[in-house]
N, C-alpha and C positions, 0 to 999 in steps of 0.2 A: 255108474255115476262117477263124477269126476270134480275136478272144483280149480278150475283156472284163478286168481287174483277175488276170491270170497267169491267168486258163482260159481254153482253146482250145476251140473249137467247132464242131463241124463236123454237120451233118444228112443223113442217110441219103436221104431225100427233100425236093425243094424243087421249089417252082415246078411241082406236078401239084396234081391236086385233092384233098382227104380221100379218096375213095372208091378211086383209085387211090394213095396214097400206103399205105394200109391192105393193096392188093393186090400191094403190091410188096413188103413183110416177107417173106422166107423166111431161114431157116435161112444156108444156103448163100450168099447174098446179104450176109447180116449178117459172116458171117463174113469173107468177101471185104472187105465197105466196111472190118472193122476193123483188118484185115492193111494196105490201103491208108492208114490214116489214122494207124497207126503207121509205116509206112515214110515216112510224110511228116511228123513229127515228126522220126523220125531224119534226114532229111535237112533239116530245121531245125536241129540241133545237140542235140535231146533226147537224152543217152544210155540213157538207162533209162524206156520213155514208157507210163504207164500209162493207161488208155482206159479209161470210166465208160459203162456203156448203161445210156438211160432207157426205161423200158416205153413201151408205147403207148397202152392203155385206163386211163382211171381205177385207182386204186389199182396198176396192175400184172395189172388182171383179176380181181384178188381171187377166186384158186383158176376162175377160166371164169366168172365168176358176169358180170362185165361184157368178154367177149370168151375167146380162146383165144388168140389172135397170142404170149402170153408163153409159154406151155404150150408149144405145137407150134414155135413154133421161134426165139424170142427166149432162151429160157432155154436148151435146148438149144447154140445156136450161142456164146454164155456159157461156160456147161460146155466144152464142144470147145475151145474158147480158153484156157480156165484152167488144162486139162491139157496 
């Protein structure tokens, strides 16, 4: 994690290539990285830490038209988090 001008930053994958950084998105995964990356907030001193996911394809996939990664399980693991 990192903190440019008050945002914090932290990346899901680092240091693999595109084609395995693309293979590592699931669901399940996302949701784990973001439970982690709020618990290390809170143990920074954030009481209330709210976490931003950015897509992965262009636009966000723009509906599957440039990938599916958001559809099948970016958006998804989102959802499951916000409830």
């Amino acid at each position: 994690m990192f903190e440019v001008k008050g945002l914090r930053v932290t990346f899901y994958s680092k240091h693999v290539s595109l084609k395995e950084a693309c293979d590592l998105i699931s669901k399940e995964g996302i949701k784990h990285y973001t439970k982690r990356t709020m618990d290390a907030l809170k143990t920074l001193g954030v009481e209330d830490p709210s976490v931003a996911i950015a897509g992965l394809n262009p636009h966000c996939g723009d509906g599957g038209l440039f990938g599916t990664e958001e559809i099948d399980s970016i958006i998804p693991a989102v959802e499951e988090m916000q409830a």
